[in-house]
C-alpha atoms as one frame of an Amber mdcrd trajectory, in Angstrom:
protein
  25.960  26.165   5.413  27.825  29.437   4.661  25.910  32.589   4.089  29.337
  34.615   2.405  32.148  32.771   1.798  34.203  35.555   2.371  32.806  35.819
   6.053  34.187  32.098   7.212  37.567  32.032   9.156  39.749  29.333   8.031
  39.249  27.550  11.178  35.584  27.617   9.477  36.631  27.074   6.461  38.836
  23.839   7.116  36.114  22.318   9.547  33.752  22.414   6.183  36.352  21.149
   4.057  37.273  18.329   6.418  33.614  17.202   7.004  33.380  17.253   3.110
  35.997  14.842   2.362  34.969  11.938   5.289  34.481   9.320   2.354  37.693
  10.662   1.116  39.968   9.754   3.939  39.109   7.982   6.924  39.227   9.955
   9.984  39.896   7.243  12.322  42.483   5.307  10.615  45.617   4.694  13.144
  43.036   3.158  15.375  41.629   0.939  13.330  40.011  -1.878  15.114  38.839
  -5.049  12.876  36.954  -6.806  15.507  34.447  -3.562  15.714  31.428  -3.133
  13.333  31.515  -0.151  11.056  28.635   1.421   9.479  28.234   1.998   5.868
  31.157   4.202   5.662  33.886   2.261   7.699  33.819   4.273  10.334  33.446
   2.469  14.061  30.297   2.745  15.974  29.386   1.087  18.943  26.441  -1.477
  20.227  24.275  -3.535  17.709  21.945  -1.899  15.318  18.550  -1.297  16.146
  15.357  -3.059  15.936  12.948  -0.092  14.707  13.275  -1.508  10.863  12.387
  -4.442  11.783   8.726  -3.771  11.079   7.080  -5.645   8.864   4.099  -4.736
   6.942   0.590  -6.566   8.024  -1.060  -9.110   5.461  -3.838  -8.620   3.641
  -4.748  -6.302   0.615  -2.155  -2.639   0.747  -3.767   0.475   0.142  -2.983
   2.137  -1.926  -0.532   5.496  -0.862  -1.668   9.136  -2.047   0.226  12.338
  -1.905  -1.736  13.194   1.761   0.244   9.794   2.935   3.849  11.189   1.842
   2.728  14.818   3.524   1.789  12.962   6.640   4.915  10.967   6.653   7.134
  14.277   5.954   8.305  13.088   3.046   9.084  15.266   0.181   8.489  14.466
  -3.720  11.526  16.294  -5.510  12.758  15.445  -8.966   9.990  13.743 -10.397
   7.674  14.900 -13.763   4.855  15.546 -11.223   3.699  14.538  -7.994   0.443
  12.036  -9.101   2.733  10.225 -11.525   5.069   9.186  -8.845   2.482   8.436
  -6.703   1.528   5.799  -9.282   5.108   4.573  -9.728   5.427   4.135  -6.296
   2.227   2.021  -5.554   2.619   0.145  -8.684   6.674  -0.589  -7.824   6.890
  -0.789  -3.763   3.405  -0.760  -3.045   4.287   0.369   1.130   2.571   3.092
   3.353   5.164   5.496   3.071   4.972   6.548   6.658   6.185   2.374   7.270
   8.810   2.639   4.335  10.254   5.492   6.072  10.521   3.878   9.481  12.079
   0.862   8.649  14.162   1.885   5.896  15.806   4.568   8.437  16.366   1.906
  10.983  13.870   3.876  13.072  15.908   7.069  12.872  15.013  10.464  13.087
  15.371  12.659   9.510  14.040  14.010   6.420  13.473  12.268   3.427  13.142
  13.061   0.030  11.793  10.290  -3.023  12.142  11.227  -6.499  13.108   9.163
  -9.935  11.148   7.586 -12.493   9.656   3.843 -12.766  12.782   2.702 -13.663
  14.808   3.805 -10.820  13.364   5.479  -7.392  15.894   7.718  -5.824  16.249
   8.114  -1.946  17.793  10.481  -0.443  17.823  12.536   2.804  19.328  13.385
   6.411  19.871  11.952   9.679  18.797  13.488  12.797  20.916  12.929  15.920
  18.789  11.085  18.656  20.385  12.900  21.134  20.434  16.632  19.361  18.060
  16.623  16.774  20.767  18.186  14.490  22.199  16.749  11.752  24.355  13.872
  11.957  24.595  12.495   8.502  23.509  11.960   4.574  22.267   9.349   2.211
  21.521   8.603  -1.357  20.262   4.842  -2.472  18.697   3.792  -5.648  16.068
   1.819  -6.040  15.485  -0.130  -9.620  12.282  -2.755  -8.288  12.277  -4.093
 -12.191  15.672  -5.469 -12.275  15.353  -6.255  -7.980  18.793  -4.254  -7.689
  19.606  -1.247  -5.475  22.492   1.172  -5.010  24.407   2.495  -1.855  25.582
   5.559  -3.798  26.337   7.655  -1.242  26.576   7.879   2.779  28.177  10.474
   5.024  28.377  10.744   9.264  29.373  13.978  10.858  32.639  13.566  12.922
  30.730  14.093  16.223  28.495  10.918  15.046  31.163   8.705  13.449  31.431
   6.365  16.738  27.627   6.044  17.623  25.424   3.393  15.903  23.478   5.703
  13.636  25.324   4.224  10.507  24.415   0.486  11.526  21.179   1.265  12.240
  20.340   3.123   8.678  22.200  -0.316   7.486  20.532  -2.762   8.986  17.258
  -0.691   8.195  18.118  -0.310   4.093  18.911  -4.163   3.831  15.929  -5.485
   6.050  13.339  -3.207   3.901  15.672  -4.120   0.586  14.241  -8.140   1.703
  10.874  -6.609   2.026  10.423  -5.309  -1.581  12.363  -8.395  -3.476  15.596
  -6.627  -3.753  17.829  -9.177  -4.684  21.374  -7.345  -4.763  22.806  -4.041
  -3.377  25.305  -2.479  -5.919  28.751  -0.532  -4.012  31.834   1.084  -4.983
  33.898   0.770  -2.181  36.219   4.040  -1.411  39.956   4.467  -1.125  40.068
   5.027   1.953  38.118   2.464   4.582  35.843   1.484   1.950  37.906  -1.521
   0.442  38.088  -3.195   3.798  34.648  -2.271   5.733  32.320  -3.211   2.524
  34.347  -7.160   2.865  34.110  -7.291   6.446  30.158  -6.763   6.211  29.865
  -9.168   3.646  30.411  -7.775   0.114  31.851  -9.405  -2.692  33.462  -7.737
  -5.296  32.682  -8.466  -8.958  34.713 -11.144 -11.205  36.826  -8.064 -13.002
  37.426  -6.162  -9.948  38.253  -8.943  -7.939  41.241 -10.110 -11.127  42.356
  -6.482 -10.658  42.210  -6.346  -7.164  43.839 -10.067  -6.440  46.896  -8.912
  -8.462  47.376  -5.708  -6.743  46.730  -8.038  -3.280  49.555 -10.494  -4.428
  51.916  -7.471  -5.372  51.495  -6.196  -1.969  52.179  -9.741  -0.375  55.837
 -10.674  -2.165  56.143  -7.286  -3.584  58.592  -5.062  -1.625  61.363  -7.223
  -2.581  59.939  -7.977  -6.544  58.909  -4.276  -7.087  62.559  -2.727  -6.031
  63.598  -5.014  -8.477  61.009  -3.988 -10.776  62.043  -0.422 -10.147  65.743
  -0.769 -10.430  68.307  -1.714  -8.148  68.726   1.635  -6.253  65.148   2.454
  -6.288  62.590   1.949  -2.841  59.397   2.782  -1.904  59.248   5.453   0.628
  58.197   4.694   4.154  57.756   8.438   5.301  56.543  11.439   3.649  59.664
  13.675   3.775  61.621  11.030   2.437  59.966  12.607  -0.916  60.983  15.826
  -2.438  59.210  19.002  -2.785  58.401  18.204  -6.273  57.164  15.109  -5.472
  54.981  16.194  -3.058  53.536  18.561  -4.755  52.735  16.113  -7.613  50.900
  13.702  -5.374  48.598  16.941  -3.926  47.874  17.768  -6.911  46.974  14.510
  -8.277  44.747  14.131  -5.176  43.353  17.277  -5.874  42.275  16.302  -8.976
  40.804  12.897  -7.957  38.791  14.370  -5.218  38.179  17.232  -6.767  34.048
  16.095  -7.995  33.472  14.622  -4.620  34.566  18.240  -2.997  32.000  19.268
  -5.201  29.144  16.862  -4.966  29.350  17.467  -1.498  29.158  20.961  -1.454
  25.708  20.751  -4.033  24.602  18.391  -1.533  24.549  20.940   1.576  23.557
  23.880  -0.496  20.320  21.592  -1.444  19.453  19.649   1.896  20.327  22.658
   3.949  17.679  24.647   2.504  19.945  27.606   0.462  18.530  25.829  -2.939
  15.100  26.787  -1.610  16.252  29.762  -0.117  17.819  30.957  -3.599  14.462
  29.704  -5.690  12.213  32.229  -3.358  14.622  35.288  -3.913  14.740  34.667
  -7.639  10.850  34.060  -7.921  10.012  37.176  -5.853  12.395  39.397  -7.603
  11.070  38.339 -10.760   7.175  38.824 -10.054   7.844  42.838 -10.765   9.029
  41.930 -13.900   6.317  39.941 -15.449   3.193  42.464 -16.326   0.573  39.466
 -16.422  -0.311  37.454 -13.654   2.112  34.076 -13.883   0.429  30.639 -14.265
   1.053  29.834 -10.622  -0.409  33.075  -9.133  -3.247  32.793 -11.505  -4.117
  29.356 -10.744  -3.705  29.987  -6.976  -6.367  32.970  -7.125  -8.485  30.977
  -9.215  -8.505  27.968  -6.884 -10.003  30.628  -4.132 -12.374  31.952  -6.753
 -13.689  28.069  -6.919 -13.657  27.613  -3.350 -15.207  30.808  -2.147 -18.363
  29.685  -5.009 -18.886  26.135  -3.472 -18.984  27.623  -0.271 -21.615  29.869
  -1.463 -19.353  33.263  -0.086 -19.435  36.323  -1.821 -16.969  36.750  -4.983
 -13.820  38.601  -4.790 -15.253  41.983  -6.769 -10.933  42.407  -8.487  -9.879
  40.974 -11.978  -6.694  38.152 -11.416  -4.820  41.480 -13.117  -6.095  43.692
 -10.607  -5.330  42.060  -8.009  -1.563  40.579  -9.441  -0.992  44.670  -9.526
  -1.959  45.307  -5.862  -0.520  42.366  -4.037   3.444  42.607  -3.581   5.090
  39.262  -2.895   8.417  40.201  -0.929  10.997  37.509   0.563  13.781  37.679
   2.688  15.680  34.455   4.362  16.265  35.806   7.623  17.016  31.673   8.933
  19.202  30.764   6.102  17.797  28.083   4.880  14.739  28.923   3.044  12.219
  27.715   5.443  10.487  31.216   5.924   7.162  31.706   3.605   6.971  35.230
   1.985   5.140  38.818   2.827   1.980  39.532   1.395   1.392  43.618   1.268
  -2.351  45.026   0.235  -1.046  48.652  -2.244  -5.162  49.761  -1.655  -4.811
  52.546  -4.254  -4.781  49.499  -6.517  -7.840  47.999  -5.130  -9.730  51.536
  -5.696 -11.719  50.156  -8.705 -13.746  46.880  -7.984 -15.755  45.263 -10.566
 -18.923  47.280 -11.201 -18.118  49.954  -9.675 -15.207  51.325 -12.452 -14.514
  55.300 -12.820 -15.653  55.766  -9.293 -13.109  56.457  -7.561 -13.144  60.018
  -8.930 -16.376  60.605  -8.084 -17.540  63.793  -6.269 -19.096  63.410  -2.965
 -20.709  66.501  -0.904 -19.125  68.462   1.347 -18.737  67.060   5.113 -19.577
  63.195   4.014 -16.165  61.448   3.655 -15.218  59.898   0.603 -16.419  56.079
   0.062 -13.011  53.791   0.455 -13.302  51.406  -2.074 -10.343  49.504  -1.659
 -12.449  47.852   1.485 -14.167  45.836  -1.507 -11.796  43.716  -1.219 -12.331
  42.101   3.102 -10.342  41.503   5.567 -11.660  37.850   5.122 -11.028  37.944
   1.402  -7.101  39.399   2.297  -6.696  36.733   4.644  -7.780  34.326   2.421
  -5.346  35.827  -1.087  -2.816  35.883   1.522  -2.680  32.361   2.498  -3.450
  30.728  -1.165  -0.498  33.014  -2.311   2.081  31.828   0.373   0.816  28.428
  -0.456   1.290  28.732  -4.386   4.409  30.519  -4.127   6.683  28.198  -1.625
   5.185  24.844  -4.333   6.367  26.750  -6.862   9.653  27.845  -5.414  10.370
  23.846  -4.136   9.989  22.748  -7.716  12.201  25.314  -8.771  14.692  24.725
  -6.312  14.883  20.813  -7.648  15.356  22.144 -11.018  17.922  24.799 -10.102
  21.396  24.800 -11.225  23.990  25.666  -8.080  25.937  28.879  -7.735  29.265
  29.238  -9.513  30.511  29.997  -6.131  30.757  26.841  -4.976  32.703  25.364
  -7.592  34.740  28.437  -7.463  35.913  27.881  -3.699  36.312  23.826  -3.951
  40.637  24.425  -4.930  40.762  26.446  -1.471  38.968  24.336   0.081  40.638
  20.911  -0.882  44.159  22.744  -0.541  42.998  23.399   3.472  42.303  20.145
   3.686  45.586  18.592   2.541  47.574  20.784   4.669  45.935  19.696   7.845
  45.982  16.070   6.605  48.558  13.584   8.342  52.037  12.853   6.881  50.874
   9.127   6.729  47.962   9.755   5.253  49.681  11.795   2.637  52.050   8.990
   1.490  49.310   6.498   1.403  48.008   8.852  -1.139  51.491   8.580  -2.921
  51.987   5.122  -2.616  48.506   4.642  -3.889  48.979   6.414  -7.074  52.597
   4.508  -7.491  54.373   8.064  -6.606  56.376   7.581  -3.908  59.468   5.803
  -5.114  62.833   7.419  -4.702  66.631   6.952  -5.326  69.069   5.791  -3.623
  72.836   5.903  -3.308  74.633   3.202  -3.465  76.850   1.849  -1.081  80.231
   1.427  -2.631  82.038  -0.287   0.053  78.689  -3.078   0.915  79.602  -6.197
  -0.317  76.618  -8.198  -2.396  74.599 -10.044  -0.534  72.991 -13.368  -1.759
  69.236 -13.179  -2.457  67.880 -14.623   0.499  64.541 -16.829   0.342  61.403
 -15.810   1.090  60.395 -16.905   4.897  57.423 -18.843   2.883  56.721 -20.720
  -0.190  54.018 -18.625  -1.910  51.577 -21.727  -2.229  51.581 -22.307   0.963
  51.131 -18.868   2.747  47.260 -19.112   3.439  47.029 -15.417   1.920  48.514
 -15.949  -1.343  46.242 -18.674  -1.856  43.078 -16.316  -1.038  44.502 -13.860
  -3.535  45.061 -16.271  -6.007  41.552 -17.883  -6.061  39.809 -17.149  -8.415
  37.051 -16.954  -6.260  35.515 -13.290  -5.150  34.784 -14.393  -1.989  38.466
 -14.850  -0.632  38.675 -11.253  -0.249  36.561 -12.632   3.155  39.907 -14.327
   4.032  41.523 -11.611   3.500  39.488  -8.893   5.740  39.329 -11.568   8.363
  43.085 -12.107   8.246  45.339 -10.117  11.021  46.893  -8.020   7.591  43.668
  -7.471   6.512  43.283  -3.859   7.375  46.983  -3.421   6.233  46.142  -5.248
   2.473  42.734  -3.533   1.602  42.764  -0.059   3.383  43.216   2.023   0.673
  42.177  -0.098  -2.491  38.365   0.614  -4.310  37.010  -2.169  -6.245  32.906
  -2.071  -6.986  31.411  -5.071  -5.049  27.769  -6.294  -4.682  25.959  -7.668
  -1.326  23.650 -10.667  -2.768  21.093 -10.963  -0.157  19.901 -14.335  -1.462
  23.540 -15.380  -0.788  23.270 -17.391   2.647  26.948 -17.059   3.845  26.795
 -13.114   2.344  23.993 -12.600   4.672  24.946 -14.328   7.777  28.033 -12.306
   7.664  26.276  -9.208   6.833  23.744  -9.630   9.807  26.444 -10.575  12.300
  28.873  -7.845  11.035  25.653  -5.204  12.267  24.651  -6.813  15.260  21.484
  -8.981  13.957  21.329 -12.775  13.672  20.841 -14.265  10.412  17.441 -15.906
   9.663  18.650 -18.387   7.674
C-alpha cells in the first residue's frame, strides 16, 4: 500500500490499478480452458483442493469460546458493539472453537482473519497467506446469517502471481465443507462480468428464476442473433468484430461507461487495502496521539488503563503509585510514528520528571531549602523504575485497543477516492483491444454503419443451418429450468455464451446434483 501517491511511478501505479480490477476483467481470458477447475473467482488453478478443512469437530458437549480463544486463534473482533457481546453471538449462533472454524473454513490456509456483525449476520473477512512466501496472495469477505441457514460469497480476490495455484479451491472447498458443518443450507453469489457468469455454473451454481428469464433471453439472442439483431438494427448496421472498427467517439463512450460501472469496485478495493494493510490502524494511532495534547483531562481510555494498574498493583499487595491520574496524564507523552507502514508499531512512552516533582503527600516540596553540600532530594524518583515500566506497558496496551476500534470506525481518506479516475483510466489503456470491445458489445455499443454496396445483387435469406428446436442449446436456453445453464457451461460454446454475462445465482448444498458437481468441479468426491 502506497505511502504518497505522488511518490508511485506509473509502472506502480498501473500494477495497483490492475491488481484492483481482477474481478473486473479476467486476466487469463484468451486461454481459457473449460476442462480446468477455477477457484472462486474463475481464474485457473491447478491440482485438487486440499484436505485441511476437512476437520470435523469431535462429539460431545462444545465449550463454550471466550475472547482468550479468538486471541489464541489470531483472530481479530472488528465491527462489532463490543467484544463480550459477540462472543455470545457467536457461541449461541456457530457454537465452534474458533481456532477449528478458522482452519477449516480457510481450507487449512495460512492468513488473518477478522469476525465482526451482529446476530443476524456474522461477517468474515480477511487475507491469504502464500504457502510458499508468506505474503499476501489474496482477499475475502463471506456472510454468515445462521437464522435464515444462508451465506454470502460477497467478495474474493487472488494476486496475479497466485491466480494459477490452488489457493482459491482450497478456501472453496474449505467455506462450503464448514458451510455443511453449521446447517448452512444455501450460498448466495452475484456472478461478475467478466469470468464470473461461466465459472459460478461450471462449479455448480444455479441462477435464480428472474435472472435465469433474463439471462435465457440474452443466451437465445446470442445463439440466432447475429443475423436477427442486424435486422433489428437496420439493414446497413453490424456489430463490430474489432475495436478500431469503432470511432473515436465511440470509444470513448464505452471507457467512460466502464469507468463509471467499475468505478465503486475501484473504490471498494482501494478501502479494502488501506484497512487490511494496516494504514487504517496506522492513521487511528497518528490521530489519537496528536490529539492527547489537546485534551487537558485524562481521556476515558488512559484513565481506565492507569486505574486497572492502580487495582492490580493493590491485589498484589505493591506499593501505590504516590501521582494523581492528572499528574501523571501531564508527565507521560504518548508519541507515534509508523516507521513500517502499516500500523503495526506500538507507541513511545517518555517520563517529563519535572512533572513528577510533586508526589502525593509530599506537595510544595519541591521548593524546599536543603543545606549547603547535601544535594537536593529528586522527587520525581517517587514514581520507580518498576512503577514506569509498569505505566508504560498498560499505556501501550490501552492505546493500540483503543486505536483498533477506532480504526474500524474510521472513515477513509479523501485521497483515495480522489485518485480512483487515474487509476481506472491506467487501467483501460493497458487493457486489450478484445477486451475493450467485449466491454462495448456488452453494453450494446459497438454497432456501426455500413455502406452499401450498390452494384451487390440481393441475396435470398438463406436458412439457418438448424431448426431452433432442435439445436440442443436453444432448447437449454429455452427451459424454463435454471439448471440448463449446466448445459450450457458444459457445452463446447459455453465459455463463448456466458463469459461476460452477471446474473445472481445460489449454490443449494442440500441439492444432490448441485453438490456432486460442486465437489467434483474442486477436486473432492461427493458424499452423497
Amino acid at each position: 500500500m502506497r505511502q504518497e501517491q505522488a511518490a508511485l511511478s506509473p509502472q506502480q501505479r498501473y500494477r495497483i490499478a490492475k491488481a484492483q480490477s481482477q474481478r473486473l476483467l479476467a486476466r487469463g481470458y484468451p486461454e481459457f480452458d473449460p476442462n480446468q477447475p477455477r477457484d472462486e473467482a474463475g481464474r485457473f488453478g491447478s491440482g485438487g483442493a486440499g484436505d485441511a478443512s476437512s476437520e470435523k469437530p469431535k462429539g460431545g458437549p462444545k465449550k463454550k469460546a471466550t475472547k482468550e480463544d479468538f486471541k489464541k486463534a489470531k483472530i481479530k473482533l472488528g465491527d462489532v458493539s463490543s467484544e463480550d457481546d459477540f462472543v455470545a453471538i457467536w457461541n449461541n449462533k456457530i457454537g465452534e472453537d474458533p481456532e477449528t472454524f478458522k482452519k477449516s473454513f480457510m481450507g487449512g490456509l495460512d492468513g488473518t482473519m477478522t469476525l465482526g456483525g451482529s446476530a443476524q449476520q456474522i461477517n468474515v473477512q480477511g487475507i491469504i497467506e502464500s504457502p510458499d512466501t508468506g505474503t499476501n496472495a489474496g482477499t475475502f469477505t463471506r456472510y454468515l446469517n445462521p437464522d435464515d441457514k444462508t451465506a454470502t460469497s460477497a467478495y474474493f480476490s487472488l494476486h496475479d502471481s497466485h491466480t494459477k495455484s490452488d489457493i482459491g479451491k482450497k478456501l472453496l472447498a474449505g467455506n462450503v465443507e464448514t458451510y455443511e458443518r453449521l446447517g448452512i443450507e444455501k450460498i448466495n453469489v452475484t456472478a461478475n462480468i467478466n469470468v464470473g457468469g461461466y465459472a459460478w455454473a461450471k462449479y455448480g451454481y444455479v441462477p435464480t428464476q428472474s435472472a435465469w428469464n433474463s439471462l435465457r433471453s440474452r443466451l437465445e439472442r446470442k445463439l440466432t442473433g447475429n443475423r436477427n439483431e442486424r435486422h433489428e438494427w437496420g439493414e446497413n448496421t453490424i456489430e463490430a468484430d474489432e475495436w478500431d472498427a469503432l470511432t473515436h467517439d465511440r470509444q470513448d463512450d464505452v471507457r467512460d461507461k466502464w469507468m463509471r460501472e467499475s468505478y465503486s469496485e475501484f473504490l471498494d478495493s482501494e478501502i479494502s487495502n488501506w484497512r487490511e494493510n494496516g494504514q487504517a490502524l496506522a492513521d487511528a494511532k497518528r490521530e489519537l496521539a496528536a490529539d492527547l495534547p489537546e485534551n487537558s483531562i485524562p481521556p476515558e481510555f488512559y484513565d481506565e488503563a492507569l486505574n486497572d494498574i492502580r487495582d492490580e498493583r493493590e491485589k498484589k499487595g505493591e506499593p501505590p503509585i504516590p501521582y494523581t491520574n492528572q499528574q501523571l496524564y501531564d508527565a507521560i507523552k504518548i508519541f507515534y510514528e509508523d516507521r513500517r507502514g502499516d500500523g503495526s508499531e506500538d507507541p513511545d512512552i517518555n517520563f517529563d520528571d519535572d512533572l513528577l516533582r510533586e508526589p502525593i503527600g509530599r506537595e510544595g516540596n519541591k521548593d524546599q531549602m536543603t543545606l549547603p553540600g547535601i544535594e537536593p532530594e529528586d522527587l520525581s524518583k517517587s514514581l520507580t523504575e518498576e512503577m514506569r515500566e509498569q505505566l508504560s506497558d498498560g499505556l501501550v496496551y490501552a492505546f493500540n485497543k483503543r486505536a483498533e476500534q477506532a480504526a474500524d470506525d474510521m472513515e477513509p481518506p479523501g485521497y483515495l477516492a480522489e485518485s480512483i479516475t487515474e487509476y481506472q483510466a491506467e487501467y483501460w489503456d493497458g487493457m486489450e483491444d478484445t477486451d475493450k470491445l467485449r466491454y462495448a458489445i456488452l453494453y450494446d455499443m459497438a454497432r456501426i454503419e455500413i455502406e452499401p454496396d450498390p452494384d451487390a445483387e440481393e441475396e435470398p435469406e438463406k436458412e439457418l443451418a438448424l431448426e431452433p428446436t432442435k439445436d440442443a442449446l436453444l432448447e437449454a436456453v429455452r427451459s424454463t429450468n435454471p439448471k440448463s445453464i449446466w448445459k450450457i457451461a458444459d457445452s463446447p460454446r459455453g465459455k463463448e455464451l456466458l463469459l461476460g454475462t452477471d446474473w445472481k445465482g445460489v449454490l443449494d448444498l442440500k441439492d444432490k446434483e448441485s453438490m456432486a458437481r460442486f465437489k467434483a468441479y474442486v477436486g473432492r468426491k461427493s458424499h452423497a
